[in-house]
C-alpha positions in Angstrom: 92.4 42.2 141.9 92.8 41.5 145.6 96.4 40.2 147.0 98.0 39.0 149.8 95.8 38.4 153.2 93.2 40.4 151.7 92.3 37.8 148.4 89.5 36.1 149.2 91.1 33.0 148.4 93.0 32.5 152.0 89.9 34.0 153.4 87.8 31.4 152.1 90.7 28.3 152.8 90.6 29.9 156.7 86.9 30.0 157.0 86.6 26.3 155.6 88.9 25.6 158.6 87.0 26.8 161.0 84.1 25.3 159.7 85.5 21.5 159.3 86.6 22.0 163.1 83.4 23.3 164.4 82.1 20.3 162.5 84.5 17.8 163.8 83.7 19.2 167.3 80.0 18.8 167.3 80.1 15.2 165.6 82.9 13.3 165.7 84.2 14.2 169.4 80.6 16.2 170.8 79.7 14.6 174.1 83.1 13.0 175.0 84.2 15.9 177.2 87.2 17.1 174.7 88.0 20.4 173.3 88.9 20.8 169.6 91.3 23.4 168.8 92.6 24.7 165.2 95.6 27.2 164.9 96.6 29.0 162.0 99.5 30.9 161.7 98.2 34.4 160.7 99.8 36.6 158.1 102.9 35.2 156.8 105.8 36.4 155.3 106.1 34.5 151.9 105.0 34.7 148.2 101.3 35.1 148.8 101.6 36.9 152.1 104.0 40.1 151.0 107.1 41.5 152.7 105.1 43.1 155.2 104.1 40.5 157.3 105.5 40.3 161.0 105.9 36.0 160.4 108.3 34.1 158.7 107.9 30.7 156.8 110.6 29.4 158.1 110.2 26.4 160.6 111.1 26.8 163.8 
């Protein structure tokens, strides 16, 4: 069984991201001169992340 960044279950959550913003983009907004952006964090250092990762979880 996969863990961590490389289960396919944060895989899937990040591509469904980017797939609701290029969405949003071309619909909702397309054609009124704006640019959508979506950030996520990367590999983070929590539960499902592991001890490795270089971020923490903790707000800043």
């Amino acid at each position: 069984m996969l863990v961590g960044r490389h289960a396919p279950e944060p895989r899937a959550s990040k591509a469904a991201m980017n797939s609701l913003t290029r969405g949003f983009a071309a619909t909702d907004v397309g054609g009124h001169n704006l640019t959508v952006l979506t950030m996520q964090p990367g590999w983070v250092r929590k539960a499902m992340g592991g001890d490795q990762a270089p971020l923490s979880a903790t707000p800043s």
